[in-house]
N, C-alpha and C positions, 0 to 999 in steps of 0.2 A: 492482464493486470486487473486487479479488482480496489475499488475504495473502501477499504477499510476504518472503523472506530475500536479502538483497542481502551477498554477499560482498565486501568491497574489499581488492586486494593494492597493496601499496605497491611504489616501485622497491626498497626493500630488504629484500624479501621479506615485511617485517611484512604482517599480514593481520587486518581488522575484519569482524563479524558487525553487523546488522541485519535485525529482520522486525517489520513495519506495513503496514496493509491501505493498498492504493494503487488507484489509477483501475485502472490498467492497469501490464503488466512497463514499457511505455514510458517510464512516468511515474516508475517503481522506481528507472529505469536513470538519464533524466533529472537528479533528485534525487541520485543518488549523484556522477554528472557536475559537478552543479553545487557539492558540498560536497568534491568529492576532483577536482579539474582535472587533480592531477599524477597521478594510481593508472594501475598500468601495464595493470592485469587488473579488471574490474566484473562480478560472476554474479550474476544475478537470478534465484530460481526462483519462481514460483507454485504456493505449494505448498499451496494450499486456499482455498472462498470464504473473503469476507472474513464474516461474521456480521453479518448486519442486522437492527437492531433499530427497530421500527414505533416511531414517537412514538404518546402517546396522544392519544386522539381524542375532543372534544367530546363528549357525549352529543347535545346539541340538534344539534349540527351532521348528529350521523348520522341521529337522526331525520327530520331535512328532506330529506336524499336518501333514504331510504327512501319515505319519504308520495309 
C-alpha cells in the first residue's frame, strides 16, 4: 500500500486534490480515470507508505503457534 495525492485538472483549467492510501500509483491513477473520464491532466505522487495497522490477535490463537 502506498499514500497517495492524486491531482486532477479539468479541460477548463479547474483543478481537484485527493490523498488515500492505495494498492499501488496504478491503482491511484486507475481510480481517478474511472471517476474523471473527461480530466485532461491526472498526477499521482506517492508520497509515503501507507500506515499499517496489525489487527489484534487472539491470545489462544498465538499461544498454539508458539507451543
Amino acid at each position: 500500500m502506498v499514500h497517495c495525492k492524486v491531482t486532477i485538472t479539468m479541460a477548463d483549467g479547474s483543478t481537484g486534490q485527493h490523498e488515500d492510501d492505495y494498492q499501488d500509483t496504478i491503482a491511484a491513477t486507475q481510480r481517478a480515470i474511472d471517476l474523471f473520464p473527461e480530466a485532461r491532466k491526472i498526477k499521482v505522487v506517492a508520497s509515503r507508505q501507507a500506515k499499517i495497522i496489525p489487527l489484534p490477535v487472539a491470545q489462544h490463537h498465538l499461544a498454539a503457534e508458539v507451543a
